[in-house]
C-alpha positions as CSV (number, residue, x, y, z in Angstrom):
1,X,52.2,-27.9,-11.6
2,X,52.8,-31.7,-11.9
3,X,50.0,-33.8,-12.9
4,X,50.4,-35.9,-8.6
5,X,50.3,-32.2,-7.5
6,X,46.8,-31.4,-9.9
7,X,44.9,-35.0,-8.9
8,X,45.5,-34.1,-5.5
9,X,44.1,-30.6,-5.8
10,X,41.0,-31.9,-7.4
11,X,40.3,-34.5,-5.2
12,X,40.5,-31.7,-2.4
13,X,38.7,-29.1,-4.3
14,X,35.9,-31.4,-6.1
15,X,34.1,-32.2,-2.7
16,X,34.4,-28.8,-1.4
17,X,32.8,-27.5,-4.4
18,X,29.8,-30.1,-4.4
19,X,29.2,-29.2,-0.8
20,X,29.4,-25.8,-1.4
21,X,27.1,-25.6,-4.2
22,X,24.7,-28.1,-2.5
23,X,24.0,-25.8,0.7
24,X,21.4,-22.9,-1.3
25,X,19.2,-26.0,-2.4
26,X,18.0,-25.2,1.1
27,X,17.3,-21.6,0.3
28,X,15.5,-22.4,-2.9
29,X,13.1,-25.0,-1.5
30,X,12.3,-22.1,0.8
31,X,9.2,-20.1,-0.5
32,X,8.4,-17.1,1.8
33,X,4.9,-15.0,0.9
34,X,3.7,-11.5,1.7
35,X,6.6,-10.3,4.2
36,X,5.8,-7.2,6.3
37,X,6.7,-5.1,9.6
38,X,4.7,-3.1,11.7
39,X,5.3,0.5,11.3
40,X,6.8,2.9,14.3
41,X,6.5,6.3,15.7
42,X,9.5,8.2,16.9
43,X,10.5,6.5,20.5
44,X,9.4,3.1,19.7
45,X,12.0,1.0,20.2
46,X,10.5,-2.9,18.7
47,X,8.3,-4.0,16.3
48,X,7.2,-7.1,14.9
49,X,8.0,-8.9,11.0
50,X,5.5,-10.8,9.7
51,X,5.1,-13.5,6.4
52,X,4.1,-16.8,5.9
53,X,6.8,-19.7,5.1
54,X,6.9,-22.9,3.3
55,X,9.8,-24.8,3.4
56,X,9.3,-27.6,0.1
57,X,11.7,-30.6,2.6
58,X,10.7,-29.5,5.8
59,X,13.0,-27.2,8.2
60,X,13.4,-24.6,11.0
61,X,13.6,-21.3,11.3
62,X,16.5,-20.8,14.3
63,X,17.7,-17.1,14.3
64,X,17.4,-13.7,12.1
65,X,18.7,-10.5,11.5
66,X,18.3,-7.0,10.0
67,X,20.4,-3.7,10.2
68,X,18.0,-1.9,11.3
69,X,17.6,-3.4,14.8
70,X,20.3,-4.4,17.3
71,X,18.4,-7.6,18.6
72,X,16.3,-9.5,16.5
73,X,14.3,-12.5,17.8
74,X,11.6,-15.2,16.9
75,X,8.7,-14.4,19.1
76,X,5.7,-16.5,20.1
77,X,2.4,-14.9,21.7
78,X,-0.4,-16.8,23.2
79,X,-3.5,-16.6,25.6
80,X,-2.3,-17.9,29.4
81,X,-5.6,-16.8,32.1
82,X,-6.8,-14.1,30.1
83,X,-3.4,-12.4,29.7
84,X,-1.5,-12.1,26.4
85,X,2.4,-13.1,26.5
86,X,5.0,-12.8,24.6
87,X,8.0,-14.7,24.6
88,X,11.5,-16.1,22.8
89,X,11.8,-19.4,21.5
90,X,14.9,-20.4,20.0
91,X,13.6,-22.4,17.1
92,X,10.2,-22.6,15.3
93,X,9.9,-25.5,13.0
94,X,8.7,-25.6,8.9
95,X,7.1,-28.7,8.5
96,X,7.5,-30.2,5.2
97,X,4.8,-28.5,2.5
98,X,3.2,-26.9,5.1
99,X,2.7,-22.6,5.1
100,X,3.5,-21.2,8.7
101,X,2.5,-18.3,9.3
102,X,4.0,-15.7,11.2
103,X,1.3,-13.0,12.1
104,X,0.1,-10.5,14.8
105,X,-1.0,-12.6,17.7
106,X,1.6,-15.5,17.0
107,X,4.8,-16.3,16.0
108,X,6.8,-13.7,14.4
109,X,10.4,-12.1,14.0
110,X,10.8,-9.7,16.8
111,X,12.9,-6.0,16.2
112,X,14.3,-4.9,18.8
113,X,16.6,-2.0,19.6
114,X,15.6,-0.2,16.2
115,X,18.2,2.2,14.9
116,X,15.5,4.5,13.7
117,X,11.4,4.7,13.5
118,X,10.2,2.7,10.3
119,X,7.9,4.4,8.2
120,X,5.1,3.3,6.0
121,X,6.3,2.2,2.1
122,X,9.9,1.6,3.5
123,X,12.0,-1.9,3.1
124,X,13.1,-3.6,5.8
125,X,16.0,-5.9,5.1
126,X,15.4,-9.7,7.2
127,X,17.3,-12.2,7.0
128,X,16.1,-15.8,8.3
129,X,18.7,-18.4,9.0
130,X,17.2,-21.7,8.6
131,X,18.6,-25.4,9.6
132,X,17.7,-28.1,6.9
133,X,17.0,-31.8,8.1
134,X,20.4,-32.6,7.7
135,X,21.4,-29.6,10.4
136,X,22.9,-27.2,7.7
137,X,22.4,-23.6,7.4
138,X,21.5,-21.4,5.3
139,X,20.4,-17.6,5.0
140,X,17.6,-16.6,3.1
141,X,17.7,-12.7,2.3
142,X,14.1,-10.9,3.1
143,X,12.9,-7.8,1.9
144,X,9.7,-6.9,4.1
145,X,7.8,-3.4,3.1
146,X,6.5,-1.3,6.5
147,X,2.7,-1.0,6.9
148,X,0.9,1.5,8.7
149,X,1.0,1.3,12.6
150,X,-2.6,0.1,12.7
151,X,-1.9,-2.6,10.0
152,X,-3.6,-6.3,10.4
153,X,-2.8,-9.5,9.2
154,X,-4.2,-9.8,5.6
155,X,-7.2,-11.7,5.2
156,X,-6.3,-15.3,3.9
157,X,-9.3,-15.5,1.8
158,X,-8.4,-12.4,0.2
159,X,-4.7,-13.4,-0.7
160,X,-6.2,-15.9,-3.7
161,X,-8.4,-13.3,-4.9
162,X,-7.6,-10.9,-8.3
163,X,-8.0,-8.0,-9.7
């Protein structure tokens, strides 16, 4: 290799690598806290993923997946004349700093087409693909235990509280 032939290579590869190993600093500026799914009897065919998440510059959360469902989707639900809906949206925003939480009753990653019933104590493998300000993506693996059917939101005033 001729020393042209190596200054060109670095000048080509040098970039690429910074941008490569600048795109996780998304990832680690993402903090996500207490991650859950609904659990499912034998038929059910969707559930709902659940978890609060803080993104440190600010970002949005614009698609997800998981083997275990064929169609996964970010939900929103909400109150319209007395009647509860439930709908797609195609992008849910992470301001800056600030925890959003994704709960029964409002947003939340929606499982659809499950592969098989989710039982209580398993893992559920999520993962979030998030856009940073400057429109890059990035994946951010999830590993979200299964809670009984019947399972609520957790109490925020107990989630500070130890034993």
């Amino acid at each position: 290799m001729t020393l042209s032939s190596m200054l060109t290579a670095t000048r080509t590869l040098v970039p690429a690598l910074v941008l490569f190993c600048a795109r996780p600093a998304l990832a680690a500026d993402v903090k996500i806290d207490d991650p859950w799914v609904r659990g499912t009897v034998v038929g059910q065919m969707a559930t709902g993923a659940f978890m609060a998440i803080t993104a440190k510059q600010g970002a949005a959360l614009v698609s997800a997946s998981s083997p275990v469902a064929g169609v996964v989707e970010i939900h929103t639900m909400s109150m319209n004349n007395g009647v509860m809906t439930m709908r797609p949206i195609p992008r849910l925003e992470l301001p800056a700093g600030k925890a959003v939480q994704l709960a029964p009753g409002g947003y939340h990653v929606m499982l659809m087409d499950l592969k098989q019933p989710l039982k209580t104590g398993e893992v559920v493998p999520i993962t979030l693909k998030l856009e940073g300000k400057d429109k890059a993506l990035t994946s951010v693996d999830v590993k979200a235990v299964v809670r009984p059917l019947n399972a609520a939101a957790p109490d925020p005033a107990m989630s500070h509280h130890k034993h």
